[in-house]
N, CA, C and O of each residue as an XYZ file, in Angstrom:
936
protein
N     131.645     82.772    119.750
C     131.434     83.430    118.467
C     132.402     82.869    117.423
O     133.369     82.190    117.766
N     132.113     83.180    116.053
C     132.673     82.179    115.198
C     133.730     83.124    114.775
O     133.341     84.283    114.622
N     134.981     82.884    114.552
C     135.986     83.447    113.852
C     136.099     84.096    112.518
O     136.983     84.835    112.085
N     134.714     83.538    111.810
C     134.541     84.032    110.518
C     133.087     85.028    110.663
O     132.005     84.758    111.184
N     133.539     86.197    110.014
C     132.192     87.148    109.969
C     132.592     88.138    108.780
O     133.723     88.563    108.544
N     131.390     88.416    108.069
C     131.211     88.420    106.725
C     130.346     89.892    106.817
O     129.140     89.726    107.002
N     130.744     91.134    106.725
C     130.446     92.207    107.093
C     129.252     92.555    105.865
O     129.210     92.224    104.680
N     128.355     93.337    106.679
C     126.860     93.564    106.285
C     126.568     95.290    105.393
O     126.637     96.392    105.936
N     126.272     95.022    104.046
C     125.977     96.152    103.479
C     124.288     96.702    104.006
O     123.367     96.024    104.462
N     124.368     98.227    103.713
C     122.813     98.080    103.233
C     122.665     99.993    104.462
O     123.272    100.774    105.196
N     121.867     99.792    104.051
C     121.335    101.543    104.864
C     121.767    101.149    106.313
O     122.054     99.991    106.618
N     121.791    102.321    107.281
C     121.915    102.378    108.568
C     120.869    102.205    109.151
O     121.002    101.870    110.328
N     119.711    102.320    108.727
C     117.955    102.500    109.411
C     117.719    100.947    109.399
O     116.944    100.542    110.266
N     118.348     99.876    108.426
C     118.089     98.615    108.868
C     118.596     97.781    109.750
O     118.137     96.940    110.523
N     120.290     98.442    109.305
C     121.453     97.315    109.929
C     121.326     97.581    111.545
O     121.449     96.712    112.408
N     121.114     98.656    111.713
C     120.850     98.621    113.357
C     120.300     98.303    114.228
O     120.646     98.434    115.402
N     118.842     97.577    113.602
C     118.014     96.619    113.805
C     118.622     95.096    114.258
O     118.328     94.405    115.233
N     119.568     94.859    113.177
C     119.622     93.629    112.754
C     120.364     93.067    114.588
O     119.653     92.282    115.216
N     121.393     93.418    115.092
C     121.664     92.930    116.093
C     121.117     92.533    117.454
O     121.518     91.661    118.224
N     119.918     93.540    117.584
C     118.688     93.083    118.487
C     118.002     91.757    117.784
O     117.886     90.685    118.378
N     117.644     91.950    116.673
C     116.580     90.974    116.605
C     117.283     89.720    116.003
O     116.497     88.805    115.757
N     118.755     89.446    115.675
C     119.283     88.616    115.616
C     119.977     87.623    115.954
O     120.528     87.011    115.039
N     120.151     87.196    117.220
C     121.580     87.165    118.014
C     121.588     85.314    118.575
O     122.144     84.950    119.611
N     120.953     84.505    117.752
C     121.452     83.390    118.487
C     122.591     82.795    117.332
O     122.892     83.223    116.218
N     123.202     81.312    118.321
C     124.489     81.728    117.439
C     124.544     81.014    116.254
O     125.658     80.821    115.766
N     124.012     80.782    115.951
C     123.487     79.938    114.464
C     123.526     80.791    113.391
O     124.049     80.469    112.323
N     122.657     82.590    113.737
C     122.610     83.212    113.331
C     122.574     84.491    113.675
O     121.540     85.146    113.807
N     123.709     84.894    113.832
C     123.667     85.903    114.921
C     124.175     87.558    114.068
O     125.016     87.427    113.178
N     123.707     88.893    114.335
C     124.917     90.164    113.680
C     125.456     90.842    114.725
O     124.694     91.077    115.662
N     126.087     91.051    114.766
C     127.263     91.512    115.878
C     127.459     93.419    115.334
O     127.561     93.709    114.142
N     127.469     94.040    115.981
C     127.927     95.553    116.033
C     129.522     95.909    116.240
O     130.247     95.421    117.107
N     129.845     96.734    115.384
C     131.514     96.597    115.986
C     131.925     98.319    115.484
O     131.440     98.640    114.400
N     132.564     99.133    116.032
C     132.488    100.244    115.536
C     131.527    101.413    114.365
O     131.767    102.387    113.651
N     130.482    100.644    114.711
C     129.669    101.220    113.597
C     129.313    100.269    112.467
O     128.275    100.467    111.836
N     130.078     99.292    112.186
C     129.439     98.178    111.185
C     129.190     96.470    111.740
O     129.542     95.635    112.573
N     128.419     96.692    110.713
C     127.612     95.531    111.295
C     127.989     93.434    110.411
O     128.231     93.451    109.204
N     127.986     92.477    110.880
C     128.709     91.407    110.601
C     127.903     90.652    110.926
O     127.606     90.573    112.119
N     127.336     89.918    110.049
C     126.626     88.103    110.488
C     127.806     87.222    110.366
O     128.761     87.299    109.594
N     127.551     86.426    111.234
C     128.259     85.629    112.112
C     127.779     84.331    112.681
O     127.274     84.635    113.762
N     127.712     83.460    112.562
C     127.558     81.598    112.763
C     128.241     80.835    113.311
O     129.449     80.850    113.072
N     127.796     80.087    114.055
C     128.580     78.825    114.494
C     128.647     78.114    113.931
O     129.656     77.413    114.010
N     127.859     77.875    113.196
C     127.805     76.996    112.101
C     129.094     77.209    110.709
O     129.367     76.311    109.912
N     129.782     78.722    110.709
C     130.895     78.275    110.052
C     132.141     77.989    110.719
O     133.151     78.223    110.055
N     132.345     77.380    112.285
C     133.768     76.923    112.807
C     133.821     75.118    111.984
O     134.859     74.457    111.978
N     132.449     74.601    111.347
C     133.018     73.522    111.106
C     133.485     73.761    109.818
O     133.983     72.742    109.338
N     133.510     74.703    109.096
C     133.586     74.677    107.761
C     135.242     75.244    107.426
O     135.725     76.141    108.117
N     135.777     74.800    106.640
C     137.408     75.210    106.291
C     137.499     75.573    105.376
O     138.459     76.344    105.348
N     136.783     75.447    103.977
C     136.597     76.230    103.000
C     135.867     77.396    103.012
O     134.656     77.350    103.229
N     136.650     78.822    102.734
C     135.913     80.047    102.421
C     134.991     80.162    101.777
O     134.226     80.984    102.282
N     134.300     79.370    100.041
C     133.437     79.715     99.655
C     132.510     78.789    100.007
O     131.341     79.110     99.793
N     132.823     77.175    100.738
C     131.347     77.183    101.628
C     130.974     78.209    102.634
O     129.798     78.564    102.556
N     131.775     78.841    103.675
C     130.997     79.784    104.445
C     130.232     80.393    103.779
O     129.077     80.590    104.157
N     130.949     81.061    102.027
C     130.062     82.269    101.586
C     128.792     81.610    101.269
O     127.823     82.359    101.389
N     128.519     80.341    100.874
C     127.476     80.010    100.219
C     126.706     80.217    101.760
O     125.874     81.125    101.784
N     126.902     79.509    102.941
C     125.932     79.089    104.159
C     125.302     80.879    104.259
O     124.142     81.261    104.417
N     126.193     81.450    104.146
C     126.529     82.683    104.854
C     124.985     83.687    103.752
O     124.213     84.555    104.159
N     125.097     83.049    102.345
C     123.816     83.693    101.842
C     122.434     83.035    102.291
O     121.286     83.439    102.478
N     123.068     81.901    102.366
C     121.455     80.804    103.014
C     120.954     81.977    104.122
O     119.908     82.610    103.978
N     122.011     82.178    105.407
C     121.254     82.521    106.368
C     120.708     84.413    106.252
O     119.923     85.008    106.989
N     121.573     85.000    104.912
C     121.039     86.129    104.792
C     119.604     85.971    104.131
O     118.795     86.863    104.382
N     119.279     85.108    103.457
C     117.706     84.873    102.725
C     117.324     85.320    103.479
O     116.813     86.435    103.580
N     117.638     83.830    104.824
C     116.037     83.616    106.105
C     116.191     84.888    106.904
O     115.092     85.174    107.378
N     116.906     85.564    107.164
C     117.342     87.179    107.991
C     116.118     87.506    107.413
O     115.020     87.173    107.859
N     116.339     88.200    106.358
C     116.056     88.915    104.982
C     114.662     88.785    105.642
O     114.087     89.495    106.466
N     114.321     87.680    105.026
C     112.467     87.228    105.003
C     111.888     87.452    105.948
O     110.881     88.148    105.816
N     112.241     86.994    107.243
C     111.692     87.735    108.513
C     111.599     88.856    108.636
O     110.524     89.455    108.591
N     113.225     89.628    108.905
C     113.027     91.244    109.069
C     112.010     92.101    108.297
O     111.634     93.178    108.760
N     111.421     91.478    106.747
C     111.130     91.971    105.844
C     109.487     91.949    106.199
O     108.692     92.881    106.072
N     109.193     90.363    106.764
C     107.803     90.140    107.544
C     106.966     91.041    108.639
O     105.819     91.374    108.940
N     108.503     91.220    109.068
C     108.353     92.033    110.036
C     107.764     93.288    110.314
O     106.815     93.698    110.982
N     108.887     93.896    109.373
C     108.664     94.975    109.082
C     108.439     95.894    107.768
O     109.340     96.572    107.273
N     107.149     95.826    107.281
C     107.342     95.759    105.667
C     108.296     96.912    105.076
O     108.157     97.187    103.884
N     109.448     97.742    105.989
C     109.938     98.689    105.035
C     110.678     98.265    105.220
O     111.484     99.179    105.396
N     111.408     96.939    105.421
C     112.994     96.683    105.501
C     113.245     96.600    104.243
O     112.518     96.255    103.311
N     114.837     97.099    104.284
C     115.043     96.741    102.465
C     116.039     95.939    102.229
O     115.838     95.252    103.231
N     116.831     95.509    101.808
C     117.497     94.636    101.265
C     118.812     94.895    101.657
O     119.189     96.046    101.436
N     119.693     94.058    102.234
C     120.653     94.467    102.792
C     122.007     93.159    102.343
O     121.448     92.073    102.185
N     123.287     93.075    102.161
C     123.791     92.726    101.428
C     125.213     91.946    101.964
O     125.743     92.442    102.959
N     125.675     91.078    101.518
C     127.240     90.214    102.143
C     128.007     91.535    101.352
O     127.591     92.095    100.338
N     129.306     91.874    102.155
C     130.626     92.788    101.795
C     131.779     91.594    102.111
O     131.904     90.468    101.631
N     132.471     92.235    103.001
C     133.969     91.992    103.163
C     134.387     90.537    104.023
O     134.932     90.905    105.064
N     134.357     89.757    103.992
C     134.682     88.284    104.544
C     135.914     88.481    105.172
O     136.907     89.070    104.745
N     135.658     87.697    106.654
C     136.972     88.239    107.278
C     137.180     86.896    108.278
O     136.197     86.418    108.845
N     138.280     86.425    108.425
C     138.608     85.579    109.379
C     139.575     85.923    110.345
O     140.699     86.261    109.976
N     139.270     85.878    111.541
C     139.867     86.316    112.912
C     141.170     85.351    112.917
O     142.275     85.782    113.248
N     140.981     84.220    112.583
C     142.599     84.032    112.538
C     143.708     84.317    111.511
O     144.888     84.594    111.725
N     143.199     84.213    110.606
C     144.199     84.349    109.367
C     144.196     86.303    109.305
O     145.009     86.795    108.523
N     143.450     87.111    109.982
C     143.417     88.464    109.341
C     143.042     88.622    107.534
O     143.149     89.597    106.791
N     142.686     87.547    107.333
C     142.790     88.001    105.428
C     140.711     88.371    105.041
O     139.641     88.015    105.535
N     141.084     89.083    104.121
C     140.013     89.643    103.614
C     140.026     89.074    101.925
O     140.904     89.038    101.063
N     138.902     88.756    101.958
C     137.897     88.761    100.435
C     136.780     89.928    100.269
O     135.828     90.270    100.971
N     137.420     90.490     98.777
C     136.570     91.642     98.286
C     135.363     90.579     97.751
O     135.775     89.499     97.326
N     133.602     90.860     97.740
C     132.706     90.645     97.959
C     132.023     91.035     97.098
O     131.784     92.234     97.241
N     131.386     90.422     95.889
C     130.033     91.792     95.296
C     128.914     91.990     96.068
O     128.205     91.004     96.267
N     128.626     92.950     96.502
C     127.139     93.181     97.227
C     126.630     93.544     96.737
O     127.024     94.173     95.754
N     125.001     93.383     97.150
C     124.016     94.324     96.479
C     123.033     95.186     97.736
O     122.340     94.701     98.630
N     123.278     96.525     97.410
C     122.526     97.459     98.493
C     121.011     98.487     98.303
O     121.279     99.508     97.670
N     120.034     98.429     98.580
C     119.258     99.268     98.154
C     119.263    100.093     99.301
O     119.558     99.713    100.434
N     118.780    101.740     98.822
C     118.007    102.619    100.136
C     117.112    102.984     99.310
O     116.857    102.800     98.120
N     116.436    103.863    100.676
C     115.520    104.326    100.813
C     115.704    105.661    102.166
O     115.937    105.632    103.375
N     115.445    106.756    101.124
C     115.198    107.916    102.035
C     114.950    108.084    103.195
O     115.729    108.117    104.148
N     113.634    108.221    103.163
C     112.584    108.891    104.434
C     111.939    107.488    104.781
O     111.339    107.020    103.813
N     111.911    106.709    105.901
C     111.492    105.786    106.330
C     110.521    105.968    108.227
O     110.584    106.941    108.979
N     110.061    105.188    108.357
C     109.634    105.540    110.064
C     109.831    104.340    110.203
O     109.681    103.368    109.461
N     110.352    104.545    111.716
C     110.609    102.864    112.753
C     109.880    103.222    114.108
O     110.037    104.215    114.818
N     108.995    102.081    114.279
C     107.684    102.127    115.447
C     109.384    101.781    116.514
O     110.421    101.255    116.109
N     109.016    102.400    118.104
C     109.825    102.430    119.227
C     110.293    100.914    119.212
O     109.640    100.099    118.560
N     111.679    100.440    120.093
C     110.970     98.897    120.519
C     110.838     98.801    121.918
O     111.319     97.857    122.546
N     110.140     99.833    122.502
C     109.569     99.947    123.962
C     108.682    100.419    123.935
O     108.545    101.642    123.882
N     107.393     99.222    123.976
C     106.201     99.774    124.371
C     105.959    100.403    126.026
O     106.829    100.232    126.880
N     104.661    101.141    126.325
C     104.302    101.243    127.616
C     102.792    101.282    128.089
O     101.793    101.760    127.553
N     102.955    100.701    129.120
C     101.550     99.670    129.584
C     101.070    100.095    131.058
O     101.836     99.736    131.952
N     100.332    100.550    131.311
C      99.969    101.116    132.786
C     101.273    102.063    132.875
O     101.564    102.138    134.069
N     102.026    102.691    132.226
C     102.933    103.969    133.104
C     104.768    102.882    133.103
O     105.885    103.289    133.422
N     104.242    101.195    132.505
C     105.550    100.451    132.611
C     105.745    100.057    131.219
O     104.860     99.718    130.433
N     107.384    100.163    130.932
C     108.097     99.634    129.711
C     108.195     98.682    129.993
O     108.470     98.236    131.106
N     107.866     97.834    128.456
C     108.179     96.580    128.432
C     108.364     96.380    126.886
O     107.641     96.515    125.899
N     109.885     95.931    127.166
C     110.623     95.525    125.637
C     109.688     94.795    124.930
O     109.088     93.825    125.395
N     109.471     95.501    123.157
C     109.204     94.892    122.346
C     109.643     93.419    122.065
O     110.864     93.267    122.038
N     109.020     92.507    121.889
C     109.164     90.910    121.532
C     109.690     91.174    119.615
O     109.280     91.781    118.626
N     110.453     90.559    119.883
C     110.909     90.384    118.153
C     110.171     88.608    118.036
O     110.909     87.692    118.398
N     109.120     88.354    117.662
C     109.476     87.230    116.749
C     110.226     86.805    115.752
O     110.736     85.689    115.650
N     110.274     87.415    115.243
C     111.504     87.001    113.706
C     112.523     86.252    114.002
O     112.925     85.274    113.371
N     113.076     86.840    115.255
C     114.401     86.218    115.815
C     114.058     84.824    115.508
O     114.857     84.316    114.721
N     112.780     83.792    116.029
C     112.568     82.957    115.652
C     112.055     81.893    114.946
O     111.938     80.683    115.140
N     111.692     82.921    113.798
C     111.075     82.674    112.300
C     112.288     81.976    111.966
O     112.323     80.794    111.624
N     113.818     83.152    112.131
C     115.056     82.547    111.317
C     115.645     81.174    111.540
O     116.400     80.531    110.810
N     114.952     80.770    113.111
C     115.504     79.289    113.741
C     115.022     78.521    113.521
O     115.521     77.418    113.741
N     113.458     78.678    112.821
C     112.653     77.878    112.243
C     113.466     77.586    111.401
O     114.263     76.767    111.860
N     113.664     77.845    110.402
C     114.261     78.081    109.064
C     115.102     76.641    109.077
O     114.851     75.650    108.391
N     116.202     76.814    110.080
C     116.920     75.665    110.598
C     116.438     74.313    110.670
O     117.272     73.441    110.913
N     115.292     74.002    110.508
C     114.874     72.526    110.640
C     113.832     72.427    110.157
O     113.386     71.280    110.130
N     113.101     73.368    109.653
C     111.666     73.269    108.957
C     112.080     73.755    107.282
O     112.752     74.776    107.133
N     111.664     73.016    106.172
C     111.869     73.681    104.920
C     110.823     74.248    104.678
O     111.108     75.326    104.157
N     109.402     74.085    104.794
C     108.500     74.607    104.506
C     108.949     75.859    105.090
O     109.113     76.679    104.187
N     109.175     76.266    106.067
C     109.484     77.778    106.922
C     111.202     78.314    105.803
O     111.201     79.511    105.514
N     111.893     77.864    105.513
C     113.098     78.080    105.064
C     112.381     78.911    103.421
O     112.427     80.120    103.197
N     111.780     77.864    102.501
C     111.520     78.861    101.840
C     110.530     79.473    101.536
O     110.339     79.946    100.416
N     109.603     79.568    102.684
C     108.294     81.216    102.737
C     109.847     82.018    102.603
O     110.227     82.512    101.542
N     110.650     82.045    103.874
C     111.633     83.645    104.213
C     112.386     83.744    102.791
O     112.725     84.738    102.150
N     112.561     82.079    102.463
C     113.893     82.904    101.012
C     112.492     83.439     99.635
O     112.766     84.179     98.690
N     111.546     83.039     99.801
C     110.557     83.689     98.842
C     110.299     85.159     99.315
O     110.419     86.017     98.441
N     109.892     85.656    100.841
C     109.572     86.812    100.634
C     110.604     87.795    100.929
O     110.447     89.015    100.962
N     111.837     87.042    101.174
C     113.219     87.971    101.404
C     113.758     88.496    100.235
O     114.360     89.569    100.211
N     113.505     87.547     98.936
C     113.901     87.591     97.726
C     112.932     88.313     96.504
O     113.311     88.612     95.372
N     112.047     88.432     96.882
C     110.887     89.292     96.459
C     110.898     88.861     94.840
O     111.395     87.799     94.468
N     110.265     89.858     93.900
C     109.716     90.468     94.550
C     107.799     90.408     94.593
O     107.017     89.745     93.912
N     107.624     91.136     95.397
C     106.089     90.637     95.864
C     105.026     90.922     95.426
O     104.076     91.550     95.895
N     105.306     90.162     93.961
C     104.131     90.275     93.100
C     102.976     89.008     93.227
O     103.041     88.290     94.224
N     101.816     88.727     92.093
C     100.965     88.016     92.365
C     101.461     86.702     92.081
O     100.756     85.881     92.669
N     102.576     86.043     91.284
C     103.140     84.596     91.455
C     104.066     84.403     92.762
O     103.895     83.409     93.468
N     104.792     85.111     92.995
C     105.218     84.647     94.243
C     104.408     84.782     95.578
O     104.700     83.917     96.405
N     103.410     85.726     95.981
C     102.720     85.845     96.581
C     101.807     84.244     96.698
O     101.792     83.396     97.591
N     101.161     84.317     95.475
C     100.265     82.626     95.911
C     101.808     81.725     95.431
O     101.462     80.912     94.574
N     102.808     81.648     95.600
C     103.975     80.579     96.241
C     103.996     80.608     97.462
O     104.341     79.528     97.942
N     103.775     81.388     98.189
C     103.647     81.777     99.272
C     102.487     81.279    100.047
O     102.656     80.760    101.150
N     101.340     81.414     99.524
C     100.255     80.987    100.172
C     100.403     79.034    100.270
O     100.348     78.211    101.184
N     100.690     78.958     98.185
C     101.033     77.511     98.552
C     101.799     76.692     99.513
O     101.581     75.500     99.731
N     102.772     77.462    100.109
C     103.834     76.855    101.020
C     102.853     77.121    102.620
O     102.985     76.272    103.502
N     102.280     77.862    102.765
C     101.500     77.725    103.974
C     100.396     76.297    103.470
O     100.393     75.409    104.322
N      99.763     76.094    102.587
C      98.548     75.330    102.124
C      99.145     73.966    102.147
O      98.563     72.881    102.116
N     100.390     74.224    102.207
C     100.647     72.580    101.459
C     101.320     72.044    102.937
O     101.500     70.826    102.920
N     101.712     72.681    104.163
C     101.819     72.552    104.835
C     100.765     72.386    106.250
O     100.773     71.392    106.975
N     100.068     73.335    106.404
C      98.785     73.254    107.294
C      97.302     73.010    106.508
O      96.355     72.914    107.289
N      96.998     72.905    105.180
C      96.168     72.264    104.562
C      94.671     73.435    105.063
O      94.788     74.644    104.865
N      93.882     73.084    105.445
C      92.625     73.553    106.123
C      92.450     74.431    107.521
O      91.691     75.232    108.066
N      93.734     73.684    107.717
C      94.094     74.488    109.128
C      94.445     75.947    109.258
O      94.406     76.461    110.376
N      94.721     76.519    108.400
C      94.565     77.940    108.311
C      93.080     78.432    108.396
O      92.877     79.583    108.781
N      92.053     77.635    108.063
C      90.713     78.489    108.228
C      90.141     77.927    109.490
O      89.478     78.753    110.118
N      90.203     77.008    109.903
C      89.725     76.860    111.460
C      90.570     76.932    112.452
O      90.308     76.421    113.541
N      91.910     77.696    112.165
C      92.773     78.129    113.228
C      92.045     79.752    113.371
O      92.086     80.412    114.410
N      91.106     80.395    111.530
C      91.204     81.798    112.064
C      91.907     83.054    111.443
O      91.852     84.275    111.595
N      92.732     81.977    110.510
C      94.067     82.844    110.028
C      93.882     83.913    109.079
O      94.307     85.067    109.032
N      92.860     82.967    108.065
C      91.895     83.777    107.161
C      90.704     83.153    107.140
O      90.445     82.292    107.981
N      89.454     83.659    105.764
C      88.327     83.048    105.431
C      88.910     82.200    104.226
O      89.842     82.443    103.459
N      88.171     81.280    104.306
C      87.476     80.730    102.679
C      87.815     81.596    101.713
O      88.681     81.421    100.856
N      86.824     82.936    101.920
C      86.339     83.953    101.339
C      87.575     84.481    100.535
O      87.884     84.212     99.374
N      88.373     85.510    101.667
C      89.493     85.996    101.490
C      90.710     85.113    100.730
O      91.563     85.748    100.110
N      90.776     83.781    100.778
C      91.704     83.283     99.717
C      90.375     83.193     98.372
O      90.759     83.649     97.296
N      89.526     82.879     98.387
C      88.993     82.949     97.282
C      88.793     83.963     96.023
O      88.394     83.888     94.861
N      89.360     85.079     97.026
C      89.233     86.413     96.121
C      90.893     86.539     95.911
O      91.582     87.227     95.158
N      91.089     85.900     96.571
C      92.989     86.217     96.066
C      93.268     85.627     94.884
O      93.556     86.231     93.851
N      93.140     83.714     95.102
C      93.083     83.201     94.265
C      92.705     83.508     92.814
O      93.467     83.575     91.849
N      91.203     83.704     92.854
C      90.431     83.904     91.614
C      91.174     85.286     91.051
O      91.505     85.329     89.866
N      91.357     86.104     91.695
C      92.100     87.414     91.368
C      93.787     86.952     90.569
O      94.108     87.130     89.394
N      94.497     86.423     91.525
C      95.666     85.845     90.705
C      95.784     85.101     89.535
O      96.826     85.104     88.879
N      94.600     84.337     89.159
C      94.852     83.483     88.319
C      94.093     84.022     87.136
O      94.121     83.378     86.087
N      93.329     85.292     87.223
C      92.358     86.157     85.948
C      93.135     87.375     85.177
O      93.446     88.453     85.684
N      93.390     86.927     83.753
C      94.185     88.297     83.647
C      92.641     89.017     83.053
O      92.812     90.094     82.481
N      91.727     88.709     83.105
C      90.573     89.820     83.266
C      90.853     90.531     84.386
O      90.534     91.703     84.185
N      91.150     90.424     85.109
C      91.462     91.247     86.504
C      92.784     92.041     86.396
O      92.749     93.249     86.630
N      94.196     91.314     85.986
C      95.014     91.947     86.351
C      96.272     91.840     85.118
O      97.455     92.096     85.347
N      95.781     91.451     83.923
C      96.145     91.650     82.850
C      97.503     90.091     82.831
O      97.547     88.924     83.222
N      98.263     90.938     82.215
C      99.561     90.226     81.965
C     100.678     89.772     83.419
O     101.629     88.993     83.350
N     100.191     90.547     84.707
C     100.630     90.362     85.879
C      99.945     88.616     86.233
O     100.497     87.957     87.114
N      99.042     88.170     85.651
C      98.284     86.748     86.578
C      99.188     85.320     86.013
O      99.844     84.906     85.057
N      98.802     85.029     87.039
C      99.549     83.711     86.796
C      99.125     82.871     85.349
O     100.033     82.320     84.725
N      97.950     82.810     84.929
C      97.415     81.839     83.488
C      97.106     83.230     82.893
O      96.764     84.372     83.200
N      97.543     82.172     81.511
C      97.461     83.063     80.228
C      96.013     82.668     79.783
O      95.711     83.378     78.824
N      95.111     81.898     80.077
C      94.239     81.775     79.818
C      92.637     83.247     80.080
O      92.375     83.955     81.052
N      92.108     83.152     79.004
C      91.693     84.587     78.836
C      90.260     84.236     79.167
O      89.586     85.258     79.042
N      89.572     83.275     79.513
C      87.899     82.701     79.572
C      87.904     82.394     81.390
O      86.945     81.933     82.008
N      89.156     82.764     81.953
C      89.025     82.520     83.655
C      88.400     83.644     84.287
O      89.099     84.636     84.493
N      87.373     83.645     84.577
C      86.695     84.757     85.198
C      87.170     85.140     86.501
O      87.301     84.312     87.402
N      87.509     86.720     86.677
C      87.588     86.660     88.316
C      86.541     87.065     88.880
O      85.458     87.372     88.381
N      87.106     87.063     90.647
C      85.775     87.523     91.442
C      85.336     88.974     91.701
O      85.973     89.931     92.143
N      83.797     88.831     91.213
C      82.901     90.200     92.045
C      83.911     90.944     92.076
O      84.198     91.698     91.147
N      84.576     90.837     93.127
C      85.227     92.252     93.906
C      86.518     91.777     94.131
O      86.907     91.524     95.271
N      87.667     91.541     92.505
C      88.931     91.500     92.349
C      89.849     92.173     94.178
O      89.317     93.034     94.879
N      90.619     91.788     94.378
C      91.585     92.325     95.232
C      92.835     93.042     94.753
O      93.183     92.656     93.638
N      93.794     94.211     95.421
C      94.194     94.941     94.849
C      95.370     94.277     95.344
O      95.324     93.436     96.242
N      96.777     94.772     94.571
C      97.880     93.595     94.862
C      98.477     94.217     96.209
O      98.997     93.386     96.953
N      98.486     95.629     96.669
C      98.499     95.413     97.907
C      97.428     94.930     99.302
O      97.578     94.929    100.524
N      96.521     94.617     98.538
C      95.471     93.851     99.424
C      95.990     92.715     99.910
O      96.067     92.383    101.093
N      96.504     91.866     98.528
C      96.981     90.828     98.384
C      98.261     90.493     99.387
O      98.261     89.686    100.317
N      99.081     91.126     99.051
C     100.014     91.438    100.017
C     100.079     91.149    101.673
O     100.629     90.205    102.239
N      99.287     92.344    102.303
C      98.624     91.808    102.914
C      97.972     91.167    103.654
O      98.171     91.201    104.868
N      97.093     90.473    103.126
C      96.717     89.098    103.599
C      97.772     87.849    103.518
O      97.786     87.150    104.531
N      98.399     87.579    102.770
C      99.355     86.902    102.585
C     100.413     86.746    103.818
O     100.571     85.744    104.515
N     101.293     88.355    103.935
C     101.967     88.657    104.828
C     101.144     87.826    106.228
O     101.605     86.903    106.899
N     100.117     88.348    106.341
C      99.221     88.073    107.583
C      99.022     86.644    107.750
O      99.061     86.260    108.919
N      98.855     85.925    107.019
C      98.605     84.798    106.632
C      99.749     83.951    107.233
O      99.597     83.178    108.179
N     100.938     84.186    106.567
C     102.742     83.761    107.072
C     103.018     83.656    108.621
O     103.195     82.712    109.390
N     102.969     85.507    108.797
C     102.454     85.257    109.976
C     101.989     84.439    111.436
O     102.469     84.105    112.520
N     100.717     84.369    110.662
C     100.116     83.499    111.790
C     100.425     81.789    111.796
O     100.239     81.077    112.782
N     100.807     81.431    110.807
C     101.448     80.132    110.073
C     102.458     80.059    111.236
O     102.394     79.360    112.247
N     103.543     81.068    110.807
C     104.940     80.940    111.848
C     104.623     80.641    113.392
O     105.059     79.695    114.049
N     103.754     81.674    113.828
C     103.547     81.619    114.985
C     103.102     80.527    115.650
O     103.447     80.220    116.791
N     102.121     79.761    114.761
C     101.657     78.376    115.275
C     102.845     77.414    115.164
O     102.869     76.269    115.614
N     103.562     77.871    114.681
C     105.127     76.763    114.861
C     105.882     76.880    116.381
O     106.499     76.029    117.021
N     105.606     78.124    116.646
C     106.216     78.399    117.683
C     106.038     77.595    119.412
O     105.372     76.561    119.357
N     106.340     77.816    120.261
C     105.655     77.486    121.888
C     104.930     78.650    121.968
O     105.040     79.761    121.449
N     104.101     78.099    122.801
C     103.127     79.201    123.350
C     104.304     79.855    124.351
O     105.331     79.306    124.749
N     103.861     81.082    124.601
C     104.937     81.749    125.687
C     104.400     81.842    127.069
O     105.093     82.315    127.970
């Protein structure tokens, strides 16, 4: 474990998450009396403090974007107190924290014939993607960073499109159809006013506009299945 760890703002309903579904050491959060610390190997090569801080937001994006994929009520969770195990010295931090009240979290033990069997986190390896794929690096810092309206949303789609091309519709992922109504929907402010991407006022949208959490969505779903085809089969 790395000597430097950079303690984690943000509600209790997320951060407690974060150490299950985080933990290789590239990018890992560690639990320690109740608070929670991302932590890297990747900062023992580094000797300057404000490169760690910079790496140290890189890898909160790709966190961010996954957990957020994941689970669409994660909220935003934040760098605090910078701490190095050898020196003992601390840097005060600006963070930024949102909550949220009343939330629900699905078990992470399913059961199957009468037997538990631990929930699979993918995300864990959405974030390792991140590590060597840019196309995968910024889907997570786009949908970690929100927020998830109709231009970043088709940024989003573009970064799947420009990467697997066609292959999203004969993998399955979506229709034709279904980006066609996204599309035409995003780009009509007959449809969705001053929210669309062109200011142009003669772009017709489709029949049966999509609603921006439709949009959403499919999108999310879309990422998704993108990531997963990056993955090994298991």
């Amino acid at each position: 474990m790395s000597n430097w760890q950079i303690k984690l703002t943000g509600d209790q309903f997320d951060l407690e998450d974060l150490p299950c579904w985080f933990s290789d050491p590239a990018l890992r959060v560690i639990e320690q009396e109740g608070r929670y610390y991302l932590t890297s190997s990747d900062f023992d090569a580094m000797e300057d403090p404000s490169a760690i801080w910079t790496h140290a937001h890189v890898l909160l994006e790709r966190m961010q974007g996954a957990a957020k994929l994941y689970r669409t009520n994660f909220q935003q969770v934040g760098l605090g107190v910078m701490i190095s195990g050898f020196q003992g010295c601390r840097h005060s931090l600006v963070h930024i924290a949102e909550r949220i009240v009343f939330r629900d979290k699905a078990s992470g033990v399913v059961t199957i014939n009468g037997k538990e069997i631990p929930e699979i986190y993918p995300h864990k390896d959405w974030a390792t993607l991140a590590q060597h794929d840019e196309a995968v690096a910024r889907a997570l810092r786009l949908w970690g960073n929100g927020p998830m309206d109709w231009v970043n949303l088709y940024r989003m789609f573009e970064v799947v499109e420009s990467d697997v091309g066609g292959q999203m519709y004969q993998a399955g992922w979506v229709t034709k159809k279904e980006i066609g109504r996204f599309t035409g929907t995003a780009n009509s402010m007959k449809a969705i006013g001053d929210d669309a991407r062109h200011a142009k006022p003669n772009l017709q949208p489709p029949s049966k506009p999509v609603t921006l959490e439709e949009a959403r969505e499919l999108i999310a779903h879309l990422v998704r299945e993108w990531l997963a085809s990056k993955l090994p089969s298991p």
